[in-house]
C-alpha positions as protocol buffer text, in pm:
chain_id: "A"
residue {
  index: 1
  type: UNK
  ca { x: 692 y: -1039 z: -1369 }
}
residue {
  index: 2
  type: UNK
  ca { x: 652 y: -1417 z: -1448 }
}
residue {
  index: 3
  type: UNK
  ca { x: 487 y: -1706 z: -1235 }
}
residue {
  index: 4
  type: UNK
  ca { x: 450 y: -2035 z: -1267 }
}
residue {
  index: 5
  type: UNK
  ca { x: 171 y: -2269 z: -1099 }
}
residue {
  index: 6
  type: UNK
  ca { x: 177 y: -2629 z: -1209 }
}
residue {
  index: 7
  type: UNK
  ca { x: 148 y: -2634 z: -1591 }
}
residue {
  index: 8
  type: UNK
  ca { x: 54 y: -2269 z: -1592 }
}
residue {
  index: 9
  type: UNK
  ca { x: 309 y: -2021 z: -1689 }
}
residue {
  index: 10
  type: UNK
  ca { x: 260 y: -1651 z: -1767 }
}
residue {
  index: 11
  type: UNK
  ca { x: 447 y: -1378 z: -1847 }
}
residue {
  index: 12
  type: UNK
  ca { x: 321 y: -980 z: -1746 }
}
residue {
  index: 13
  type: UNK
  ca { x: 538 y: -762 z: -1911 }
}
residue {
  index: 14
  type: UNK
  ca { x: 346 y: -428 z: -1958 }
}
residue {
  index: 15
  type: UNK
  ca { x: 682 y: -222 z: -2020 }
}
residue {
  index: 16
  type: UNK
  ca { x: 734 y: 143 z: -1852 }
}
residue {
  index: 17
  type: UNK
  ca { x: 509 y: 364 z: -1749 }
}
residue {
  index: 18
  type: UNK
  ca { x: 470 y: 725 z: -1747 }
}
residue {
  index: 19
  type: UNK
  ca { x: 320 y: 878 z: -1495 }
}
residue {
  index: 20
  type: UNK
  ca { x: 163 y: 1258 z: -1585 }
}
residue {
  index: 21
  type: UNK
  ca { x: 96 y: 1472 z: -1323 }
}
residue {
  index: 22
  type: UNK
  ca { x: -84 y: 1769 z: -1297 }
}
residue {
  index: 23
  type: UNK
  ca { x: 65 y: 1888 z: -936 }
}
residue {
  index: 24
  type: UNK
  ca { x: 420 y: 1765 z: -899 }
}
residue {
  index: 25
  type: UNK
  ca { x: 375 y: 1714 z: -542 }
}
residue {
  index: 26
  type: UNK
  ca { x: 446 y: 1326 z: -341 }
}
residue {
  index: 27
  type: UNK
  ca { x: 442 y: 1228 z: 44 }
}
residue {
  index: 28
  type: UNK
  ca { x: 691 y: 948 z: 70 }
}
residue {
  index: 29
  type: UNK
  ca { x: 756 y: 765 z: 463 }
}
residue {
  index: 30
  type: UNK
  ca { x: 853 y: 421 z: 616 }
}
residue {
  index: 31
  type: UNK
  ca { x: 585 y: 366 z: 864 }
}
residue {
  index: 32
  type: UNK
  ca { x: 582 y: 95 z: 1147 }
}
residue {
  index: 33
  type: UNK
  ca { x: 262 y: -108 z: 1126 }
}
residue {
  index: 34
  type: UNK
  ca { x: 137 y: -301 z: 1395 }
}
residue {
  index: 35
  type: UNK
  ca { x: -54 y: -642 z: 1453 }
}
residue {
  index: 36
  type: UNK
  ca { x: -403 y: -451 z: 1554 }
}
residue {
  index: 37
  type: UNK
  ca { x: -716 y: -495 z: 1371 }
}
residue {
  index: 38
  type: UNK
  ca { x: -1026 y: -366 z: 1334 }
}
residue {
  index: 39
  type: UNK
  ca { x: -1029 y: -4 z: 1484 }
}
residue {
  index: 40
  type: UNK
  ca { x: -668 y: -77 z: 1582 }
}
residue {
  index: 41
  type: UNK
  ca { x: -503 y: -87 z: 1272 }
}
residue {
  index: 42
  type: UNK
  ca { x: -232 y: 164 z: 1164 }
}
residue {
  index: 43
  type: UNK
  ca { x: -358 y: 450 z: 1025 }
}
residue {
  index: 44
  type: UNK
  ca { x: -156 y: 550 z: 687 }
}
residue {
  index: 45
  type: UNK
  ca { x: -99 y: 902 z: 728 }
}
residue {
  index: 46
  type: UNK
  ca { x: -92 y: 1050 z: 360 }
}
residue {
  index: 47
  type: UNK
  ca { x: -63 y: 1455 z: 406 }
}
residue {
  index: 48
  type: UNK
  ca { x: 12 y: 1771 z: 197 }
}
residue {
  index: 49
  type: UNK
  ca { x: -143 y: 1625 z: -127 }
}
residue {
  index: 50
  type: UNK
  ca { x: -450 y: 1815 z: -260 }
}
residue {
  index: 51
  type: UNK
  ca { x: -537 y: 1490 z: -462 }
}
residue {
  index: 52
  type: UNK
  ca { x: -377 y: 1147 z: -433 }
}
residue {
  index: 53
  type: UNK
  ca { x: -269 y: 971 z: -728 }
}
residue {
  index: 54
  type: UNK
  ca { x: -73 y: 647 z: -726 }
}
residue {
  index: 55
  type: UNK
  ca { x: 63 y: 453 z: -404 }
}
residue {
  index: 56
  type: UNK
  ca { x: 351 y: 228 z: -406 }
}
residue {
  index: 57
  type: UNK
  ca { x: 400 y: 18 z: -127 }
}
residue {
  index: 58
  type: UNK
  ca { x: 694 y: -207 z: -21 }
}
residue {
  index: 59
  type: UNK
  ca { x: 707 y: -408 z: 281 }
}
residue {
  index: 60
  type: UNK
  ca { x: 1058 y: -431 z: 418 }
}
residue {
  index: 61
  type: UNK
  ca { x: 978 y: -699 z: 658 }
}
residue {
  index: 62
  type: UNK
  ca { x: 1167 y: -1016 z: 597 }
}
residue {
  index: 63
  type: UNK
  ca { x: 881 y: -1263 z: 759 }
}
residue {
  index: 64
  type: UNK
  ca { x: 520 y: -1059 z: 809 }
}
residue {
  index: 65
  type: UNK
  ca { x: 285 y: -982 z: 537 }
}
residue {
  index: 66
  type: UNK
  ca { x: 96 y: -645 z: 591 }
}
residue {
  index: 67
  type: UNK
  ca { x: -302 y: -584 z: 493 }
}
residue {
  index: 68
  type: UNK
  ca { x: -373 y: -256 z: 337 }
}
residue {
  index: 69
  type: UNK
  ca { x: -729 y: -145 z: 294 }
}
residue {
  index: 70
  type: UNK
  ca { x: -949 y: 166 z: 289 }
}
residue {
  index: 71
  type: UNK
  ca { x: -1157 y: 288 z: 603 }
}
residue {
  index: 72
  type: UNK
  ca { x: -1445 y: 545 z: 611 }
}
residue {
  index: 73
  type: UNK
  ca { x: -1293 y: 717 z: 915 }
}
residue {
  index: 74
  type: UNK
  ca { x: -965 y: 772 z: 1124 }
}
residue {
  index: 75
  type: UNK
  ca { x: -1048 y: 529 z: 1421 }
}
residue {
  index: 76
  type: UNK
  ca { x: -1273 y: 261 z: 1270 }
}
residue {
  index: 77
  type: UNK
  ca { x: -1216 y: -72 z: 1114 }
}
residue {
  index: 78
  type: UNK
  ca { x: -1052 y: -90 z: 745 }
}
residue {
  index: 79
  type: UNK
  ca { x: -1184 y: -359 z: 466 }
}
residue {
  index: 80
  type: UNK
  ca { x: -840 y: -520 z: 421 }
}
residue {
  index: 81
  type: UNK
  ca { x: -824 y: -596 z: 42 }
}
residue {
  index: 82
  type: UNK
  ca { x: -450 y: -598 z: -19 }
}
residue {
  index: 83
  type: UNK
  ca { x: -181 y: -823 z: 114 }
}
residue {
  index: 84
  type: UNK
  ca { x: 151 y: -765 z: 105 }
}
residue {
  index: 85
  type: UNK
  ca { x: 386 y: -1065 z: 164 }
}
residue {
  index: 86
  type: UNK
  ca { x: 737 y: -1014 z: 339 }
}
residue {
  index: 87
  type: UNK
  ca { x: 943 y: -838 z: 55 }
}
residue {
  index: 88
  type: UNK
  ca { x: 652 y: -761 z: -181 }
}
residue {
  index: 89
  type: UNK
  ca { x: 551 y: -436 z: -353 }
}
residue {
  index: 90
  type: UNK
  ca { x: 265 y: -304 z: -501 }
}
residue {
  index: 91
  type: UNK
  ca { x: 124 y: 19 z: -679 }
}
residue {
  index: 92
  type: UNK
  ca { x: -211 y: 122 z: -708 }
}
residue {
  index: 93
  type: UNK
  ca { x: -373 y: 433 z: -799 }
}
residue {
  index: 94
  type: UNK
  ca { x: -584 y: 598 z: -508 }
}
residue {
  index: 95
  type: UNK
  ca { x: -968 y: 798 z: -476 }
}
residue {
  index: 96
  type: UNK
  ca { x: -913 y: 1112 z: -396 }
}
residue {
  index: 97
  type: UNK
  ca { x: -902 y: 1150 z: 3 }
}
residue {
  index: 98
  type: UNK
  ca { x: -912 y: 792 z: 94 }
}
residue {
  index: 99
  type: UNK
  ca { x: -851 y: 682 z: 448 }
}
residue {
  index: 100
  type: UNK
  ca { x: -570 y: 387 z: 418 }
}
residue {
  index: 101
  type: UNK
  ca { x: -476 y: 156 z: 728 }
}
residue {
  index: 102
  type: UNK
  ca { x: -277 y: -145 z: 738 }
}
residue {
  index: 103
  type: UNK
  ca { x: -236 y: -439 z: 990 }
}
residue {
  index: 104
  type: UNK
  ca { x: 64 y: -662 z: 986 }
}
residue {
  index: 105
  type: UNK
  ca { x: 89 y: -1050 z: 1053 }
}
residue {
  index: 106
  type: UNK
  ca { x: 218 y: -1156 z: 1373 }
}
residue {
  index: 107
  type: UNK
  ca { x: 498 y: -885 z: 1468 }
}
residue {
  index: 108
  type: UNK
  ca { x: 518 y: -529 z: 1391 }
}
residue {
  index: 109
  type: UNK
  ca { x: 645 y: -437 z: 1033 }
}
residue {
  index: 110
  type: UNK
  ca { x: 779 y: -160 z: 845 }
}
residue {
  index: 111
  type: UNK
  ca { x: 575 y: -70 z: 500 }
}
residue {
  index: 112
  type: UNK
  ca { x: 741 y: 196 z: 319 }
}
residue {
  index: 113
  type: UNK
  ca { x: 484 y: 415 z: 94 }
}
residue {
  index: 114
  type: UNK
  ca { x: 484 y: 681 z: -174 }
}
residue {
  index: 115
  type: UNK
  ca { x: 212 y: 880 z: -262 }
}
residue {
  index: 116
  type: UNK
  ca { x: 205 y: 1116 z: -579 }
}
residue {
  index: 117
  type: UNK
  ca { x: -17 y: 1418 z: -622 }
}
residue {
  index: 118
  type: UNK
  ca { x: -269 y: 1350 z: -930 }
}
């Protein structure tokens, strides 16, 4: 991954990585997110894992960025704290049993997501 902002310019290169799990179990699904916010926002509906590990997201939307962000409960309002832009993907590693939502731009877009077991 490389960027450059002005005179800036850096390189990330952290090489491969191995993942080790200790249950060789993933839930893996392209998922339509809508515009809503708040309580409203698409629920990410991670099932059959007995303890997340790491998420890798990709939005396949050519325009939209999509929000990602933990909630406490099904049904109430997620703190948005990731932002995908059209095209982008991300990985991070998840707490055990969190509640993920996501809320797209201006038009409903598909996020695809894959969960491994820990």
């Amino acid at each position: 991954m490389s960027s450059v902002n002005g005179v800036d310019k850096e390189q990330f290169k952290p090489g491969s990585v191995a993942v080790v799990q200790t249950a060789k179990g993933q839930w893996s699904n392209t998922i339509s997110v809508t515009t809503g916010t708040g309580a409203s926002a698409t629920t990410i509906p991670i099932t059959g894992l007995s303890t997340y590990g790491l998420a890798y997201f990709h939005n396949l939307d050519g325009d939209n960025f999509i929000s990602i962000g933990p909630s406490t409960t099904t049904g109430t309002a997620p703190y948005l704290a990731v932002r995908l832009k059209a095209g982008e993907t991300g990985a991070m590693r998840l707490e055990p049993g969190v509640i993920l939502r996501a809320s797209a731009d201006t038009a409903a877009a598909k996020l695809k997501v894959k969960v491994l077991e820990d």
